[in-house]
N, C-alpha and C positions, 0 to 999 in steps of 0.2 A: 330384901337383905342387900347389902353393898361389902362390895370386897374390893381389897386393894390391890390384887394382881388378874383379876376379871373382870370381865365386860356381859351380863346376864340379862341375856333380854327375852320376852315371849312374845312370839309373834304368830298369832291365832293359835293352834297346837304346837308350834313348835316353837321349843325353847332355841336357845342360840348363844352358844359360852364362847365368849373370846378373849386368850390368854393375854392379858396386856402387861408386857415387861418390853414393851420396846427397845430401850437402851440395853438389855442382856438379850435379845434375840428370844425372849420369852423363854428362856433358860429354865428349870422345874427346880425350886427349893422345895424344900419343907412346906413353907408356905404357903405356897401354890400351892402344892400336893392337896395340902389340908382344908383349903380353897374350893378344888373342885371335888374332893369326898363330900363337900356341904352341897356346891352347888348340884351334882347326882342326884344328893338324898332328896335334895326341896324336887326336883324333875320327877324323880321316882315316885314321891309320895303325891304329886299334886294330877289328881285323874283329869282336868282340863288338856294337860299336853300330855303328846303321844310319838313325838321324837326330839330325838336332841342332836343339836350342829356343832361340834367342837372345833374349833382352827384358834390362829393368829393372829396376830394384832399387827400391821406393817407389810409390808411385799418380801421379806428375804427369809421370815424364818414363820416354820411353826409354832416347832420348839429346836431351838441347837441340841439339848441337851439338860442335862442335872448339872447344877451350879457347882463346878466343881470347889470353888472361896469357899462356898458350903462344907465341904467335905474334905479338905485337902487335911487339916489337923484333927481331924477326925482318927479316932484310931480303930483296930479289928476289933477287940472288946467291944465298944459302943455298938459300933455296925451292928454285931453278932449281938449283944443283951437288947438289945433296941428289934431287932430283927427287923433292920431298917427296909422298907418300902413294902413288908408283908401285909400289915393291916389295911393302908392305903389302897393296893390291889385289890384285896379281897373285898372292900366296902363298892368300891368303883365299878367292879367286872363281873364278881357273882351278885351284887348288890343289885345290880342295874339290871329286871328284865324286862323291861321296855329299851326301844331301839336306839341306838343311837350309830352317828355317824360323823368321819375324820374325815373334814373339808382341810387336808395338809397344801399347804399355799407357798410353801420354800421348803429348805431347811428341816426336813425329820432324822434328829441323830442323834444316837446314843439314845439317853431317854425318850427323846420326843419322839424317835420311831417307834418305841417300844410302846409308847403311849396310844400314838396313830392306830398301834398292831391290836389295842385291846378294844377298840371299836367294832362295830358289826360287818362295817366295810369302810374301802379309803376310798375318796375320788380326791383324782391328785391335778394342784396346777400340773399345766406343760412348764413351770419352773421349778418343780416339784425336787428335791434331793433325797434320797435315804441312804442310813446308814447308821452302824454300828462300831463304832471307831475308839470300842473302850482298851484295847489293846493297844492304843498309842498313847494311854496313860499308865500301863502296866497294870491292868484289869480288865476286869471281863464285864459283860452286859447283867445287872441284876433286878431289871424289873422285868422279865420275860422274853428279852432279845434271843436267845440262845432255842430257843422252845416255840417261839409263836412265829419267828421267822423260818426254822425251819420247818415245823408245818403247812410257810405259808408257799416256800418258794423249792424245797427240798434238800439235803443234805449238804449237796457238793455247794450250790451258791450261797447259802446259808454257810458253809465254813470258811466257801474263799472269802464273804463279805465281813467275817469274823474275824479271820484270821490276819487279812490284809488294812481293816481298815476303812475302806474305799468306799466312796459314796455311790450309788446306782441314782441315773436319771428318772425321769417318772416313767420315761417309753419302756426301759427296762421292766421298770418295778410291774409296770403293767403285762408285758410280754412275760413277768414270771411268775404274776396270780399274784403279786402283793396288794395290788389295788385294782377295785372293781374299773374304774374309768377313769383316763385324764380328759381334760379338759382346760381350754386357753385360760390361761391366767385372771387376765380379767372378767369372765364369766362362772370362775369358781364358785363363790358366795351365793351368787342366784343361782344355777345348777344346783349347787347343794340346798339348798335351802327349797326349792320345786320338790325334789326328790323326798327331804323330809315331808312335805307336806304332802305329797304321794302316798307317802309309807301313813301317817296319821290320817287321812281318808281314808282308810280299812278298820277292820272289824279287830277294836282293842286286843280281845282275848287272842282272836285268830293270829296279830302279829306279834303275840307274845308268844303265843306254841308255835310257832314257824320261828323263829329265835332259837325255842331251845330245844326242839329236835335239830335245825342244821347244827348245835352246837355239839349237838349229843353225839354227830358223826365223828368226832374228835377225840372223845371221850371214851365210847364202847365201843365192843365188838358188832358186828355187822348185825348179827344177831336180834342182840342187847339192842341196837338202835332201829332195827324194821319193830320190833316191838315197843319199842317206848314211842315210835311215830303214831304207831297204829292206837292206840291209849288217847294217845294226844286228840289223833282226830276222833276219835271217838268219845270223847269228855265234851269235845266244840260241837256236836252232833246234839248237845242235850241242852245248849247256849241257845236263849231268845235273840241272841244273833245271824245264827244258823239259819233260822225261821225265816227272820228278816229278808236276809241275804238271797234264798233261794227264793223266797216270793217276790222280789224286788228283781230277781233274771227271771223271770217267767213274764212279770209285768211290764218288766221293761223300762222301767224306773229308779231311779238312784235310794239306794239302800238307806235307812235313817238307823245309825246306829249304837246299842242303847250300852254295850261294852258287858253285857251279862251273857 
């Protein structure tokens, strides 16, 4: 499939999406949006790959941002009957349970933070920016900025970064649990890209139930989530993976894995 604002390629298990809108700083229209809902779905349904590398096209930006020319004549009506960016989220984020991962390489702001934030983890250039900067258009964050930044980094710098504007560097975003690791600039791409292949050398099923019980820590009560772990592991206990895996640490040889 070919698309006009991505860059889609598979490299052994792992796919590799890169937003290419160079001249808008990889800006998120509609377009793109609707872009990578496809590109997720073909990732998601094709059982050969086992993680996905999301970043940028260029050295300065991830994504700036939602094209505002997009939206600026746009009225609340629309917004609100369109229930603009709901579906999109929901096809991208609950859609996707296999892993994926936000190699951000400049520039994540406004949307394209919020974007970076719906990944499973970020590793960020040492060029890295974040930010939330819809209140210097007189609005606010609406694809999750407000909700997944402050789960990720806590109330108070989640509302100064809200409330003010302001970009955080990567050393920051790292020092406040926004992103798993930075890393130099020009080693992002391979860094990310080892990692995913990392993560896809394990046992299919096993990195999908480790997905979605850490997610579950978000979601339930402590409870509700020692229990839904325990389920988890106990469903992979009945996997001819399982089998694999434990005879494969015993033997002393690399696992061959069959994703049942």
């Amino acid at each position: 499939m070919s698309y006009a604002n991505l860059i889609v390629e598979q490299r052994d298990a792992v796919t590799l999406v890169t937003l290419n809108r160079p001249q808008a700083l990889n800006a998120l229209n509609s377009e793109v949006l609707r872009e990578l809902g496809e590109a997720f779905a073909t990732y998601e349904a094709d059982s050969s790959q086992r993680c996905l590398v999301l970043t940028g096209s260029g050295d300065k930006a991830f994504a700036a941002g939602a094209d505002i020319k997009e939206m600026v004549e746009k009225e609340a009506a629309d917004f609100y009957l369109e229930d603009f960016f709901s579906g999109w989220q929901t096809d991208v984020v609950k859609g996707t349970r296999k892993p994926w991962i936000a190699a951000v390489n400049g520039f994540a702001l406004g949307g394209g933070c919020e974007l970076a934030m719906m990944a499973d983890f970020i590793l960020a250039s040492d060029k890295a920016r974040f930010g939330q900067p819809e209140i210097n258009l007189g609005v606010a964050p609406g694809m999750g900025g407000s909700q997944r930044l402050t789960r990720a980094v806590g109330k108070s710098k989640a509302m100064e970064l809200c409330l003010t504007g302001r970009m955080m560097d990567a050393s920051e975003a790292e020092r406040a649990g926004l992103v798993a690791r930075v890393v130099p600039h020009d080693e992002l791409l391979d860094d990310a890209m080892k990692t995913a292949a990392t993560i896809a050398s394990k046992a299919p099923m096993a990195a999908i139930a480790n997905k979605e019980m850490v997610n579950a820590a978000f979601e339930t009560m402590l409870e509700q989530g020692l229990t839904h772990e325990r389920r988890l592991f106990q469903i992979l206990c009945a996997s001819e993976d399982k089998g694999e895996g434990m005879s494969a640490f015993v033997e002393k040889r690399e696992a061959n894995w069959k994703g049942r």
